[in-house]
C-alpha positions, 0 to 999 in steps of 0.5 A: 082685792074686795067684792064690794058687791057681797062685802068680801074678801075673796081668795088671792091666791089665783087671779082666776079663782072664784070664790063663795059663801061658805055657809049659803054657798052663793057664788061671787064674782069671778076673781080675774073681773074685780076691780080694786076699791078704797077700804071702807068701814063696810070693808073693814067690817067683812074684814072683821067677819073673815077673821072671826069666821077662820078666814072663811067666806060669809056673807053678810046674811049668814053672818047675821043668822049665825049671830043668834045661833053660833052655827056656821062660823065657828070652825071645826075646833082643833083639840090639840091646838085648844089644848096646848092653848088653854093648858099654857094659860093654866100654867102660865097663871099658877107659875104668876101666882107661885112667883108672888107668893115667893116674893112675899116671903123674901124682903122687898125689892123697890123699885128706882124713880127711873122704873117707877117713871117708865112704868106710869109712861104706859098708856093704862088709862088708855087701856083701861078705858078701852077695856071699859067699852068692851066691857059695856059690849053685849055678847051673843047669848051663844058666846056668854057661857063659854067666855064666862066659863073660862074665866070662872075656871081661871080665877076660880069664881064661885057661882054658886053664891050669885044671885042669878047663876045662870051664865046667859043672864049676864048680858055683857062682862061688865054685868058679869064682873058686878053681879050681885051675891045671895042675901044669905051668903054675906052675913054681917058678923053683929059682935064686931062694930068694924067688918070686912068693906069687901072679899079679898086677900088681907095686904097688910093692918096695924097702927099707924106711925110717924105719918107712914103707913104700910101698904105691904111689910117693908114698904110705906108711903105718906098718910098726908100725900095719901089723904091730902090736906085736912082742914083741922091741920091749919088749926096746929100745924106747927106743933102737931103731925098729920097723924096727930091733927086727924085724932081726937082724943088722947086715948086713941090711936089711928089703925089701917088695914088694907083689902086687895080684891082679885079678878075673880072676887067680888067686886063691891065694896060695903060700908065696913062700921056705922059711920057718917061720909062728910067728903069725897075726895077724888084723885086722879092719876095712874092706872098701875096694878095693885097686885101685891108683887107690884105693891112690894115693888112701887113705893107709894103706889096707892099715892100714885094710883087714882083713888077715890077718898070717903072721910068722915066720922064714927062713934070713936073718931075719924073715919075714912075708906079708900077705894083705889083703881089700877089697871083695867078698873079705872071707873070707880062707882059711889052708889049714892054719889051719881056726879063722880067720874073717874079715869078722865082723859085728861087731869093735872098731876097733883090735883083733887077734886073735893065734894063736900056732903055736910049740909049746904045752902047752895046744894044738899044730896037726899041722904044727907044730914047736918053730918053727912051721908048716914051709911049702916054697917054692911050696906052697899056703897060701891063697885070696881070694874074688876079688882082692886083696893080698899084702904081703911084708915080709922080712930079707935081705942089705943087696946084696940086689936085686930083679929086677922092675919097677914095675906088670910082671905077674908069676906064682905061682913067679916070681924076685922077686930075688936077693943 
């Protein structure tokens, strides 16, 4: 039964009660005269302001008031019942934290064709759309610290290095998840010619064999299927192997190291060394989470997910950075690329999209030269929605060596190695 007249929902459990505004206290109609009309969206609306109201009665002009303010709607909190709540959740994510931490030390587990199929039928593309739109909702100024507060206290966010610290600044999560950091906070180590792209927890780094590269200890996937087809490979297919077509000199060898950004890092990405982008390549496809358990679990997970491929050159060779999505971060942003739209609704399995930033005559972006697009050592390239992977895959002297260890937290500007 709806009051149509005060966009309500009155109480149904006596056909001779009346009902009011728990706010104003205006009086409705009485129950036993009110006539049974089809839901509209002005229904399912003052369904909406029940539900967040605690089941209570509130008019359309107090729900307004109370917007602004946060009085009114809000009901009396229960301490015992927010305790068990947000004490559970607690527990819940350390014992989530505790079961990754175990897996790493034992040896992986992969998973089956059928598994890995079961997992990629979930809708996360769907949901992380979703989760994209609710992200771009602005909040009530009232409601911003308390959801931001939590979340800084579940993922153990570090407020004192944004630039605004202030909480009521941020007009929605999206805004929150990519704030910008304290210029000081982040300085970029000078003695090392290749830095940290981004903060996050060290996955796994070393030389690159056989074409195969590890994306955890133990699990590997296929550099071609990752990177896709290069042009130099049509030059010597035949006698020479992926590995060998992308290097260019014989006293060099191809490195990878691979960053996981959790929930509560930040969520940029910088251009790690010196370097030119002469392609982007766009790959769409799945939304599965990189978390290291899932890593360890899903061979050539990074060759399954979406993921966006920069490749070009530096000072000792091929040179490329990879930004791959999971869940929840399907849009993947290029600061000097503007045209790149990831998690479409629909893509074809196995298709890429290529963008080209050598000079051209038909099209030539502002940045870009006879080489490509000019990035500077510690500059800012890009943002993911929330957390997520960056993958480096580079040219360097056979001694080169990295000065890291396996699962060490690292941050943006940070010496990964040195020759």
């Amino acid at each position: 039964m709806l009051c149509r007249q005060h966009q309500l929902i009155p109480r149904v459990k006596c056909c001779h009660a009346a009902a009011g505004c728990s706010v104003c206290r205006k009086r409705l109609r009485h129950v036993g005269q009110m006539r049974a009309y089809i839901i509209s969206a002005d229904s399912m609306a003052a369904a909406l302001r029940r539900l967040i109201s605690g089941g209570r009665f509130v008019c359309r002009t107090c729900w307004q008031r109370s917007l602004s303010t946060g009085r009114g709607l809000i009901p009396r909190p229960r301490p015992f019942a927010l305790l068990l709540g947000t004490g559970g959740g607690y527990l819940g994510y350390q014992h989530y934290k505790k079961r990754f931490q175990q897996d790493e030390e034992t040896s992986p587990h992969v998973a089956t064709p059928t598994q890995v199929a079961l997992y990629r039928s979930f809708p996360t593309r769907f949901l992380s759309r979703a989760w994209g739109r609710l992200n771009e909702m602005n909040l009530p100024t009232w409601l911003r610290k308390p959801i931001y507060s939590l979340y800084i206290w579940t993922f153990g966010v570090n407020m004192q290095e944004a630039a605004v610290e202030d909480l009521h600044h941020y007009r929605n999560l999206g805004e929150f998840f990519r704030r910008r950091l304290k210029p000081a906070v982040r300085p970029v180590c000078a003695a090392s010619h290749l830095t940290s792209p981004a903060d996050g927890k060290i996955l796994h780094f070393g030389r690159v064999k056989n074409s195969e590269v590890e994306q955890v200890k133990g699990v590997t996937y296929s550099l071609e299927n990752f990177l896709g087809p290069q042009s130099r490979e049509q030059l010597d297919s035949s006698s020479s192997s992926f590995r060998d077509v992308l290097l260019s000199s014989p006293d060099t060898d191809l490195f990878h190291v691979v960053v996981y950004l959790a929930p509560g890092d930040y969520h940029c990405f910088h251009s790690p060394a010196d370097w030119k982008v002469e392609l982007r390549r766009h790959f769409p496809g799945s939304l599965m989470s990189v978390n290291p358990g899932v890593a360890r679990w899903v061979k050539e997970l990074f060759c399954l997910n979406e993921r966006v491929v920069l490749s070009g050159q530096w000072e000792h060779g091929f040179f490329s950075l990879t930004a791959v999505g999971a869940t929840n971060v399907g849009s993947i942003r290029l600061y000097f690329d503007q045209e790149l739209q990831t998690n479409a609704p629909r893509y074809r399995k196995g298709s890429f999209f290529d963008r080209s930033y050598v000079a051209t005559d038909n099209q030539v972006l502002q940045r870009t030269s006879e080489g490509g697009v000019a990035l500077q050592k510690g500059e800012a390239i890009g943002e993911f929605n929330l957390g997520s992977t960056i993958v480096l895959l580079f040219e360097a002297p056979k001694d080169f060596v990295f000065k890291l260890q396996p699962g060490q937290r690292i941050r943006v500007g940070e010496g990964l190695g040195a020759h």
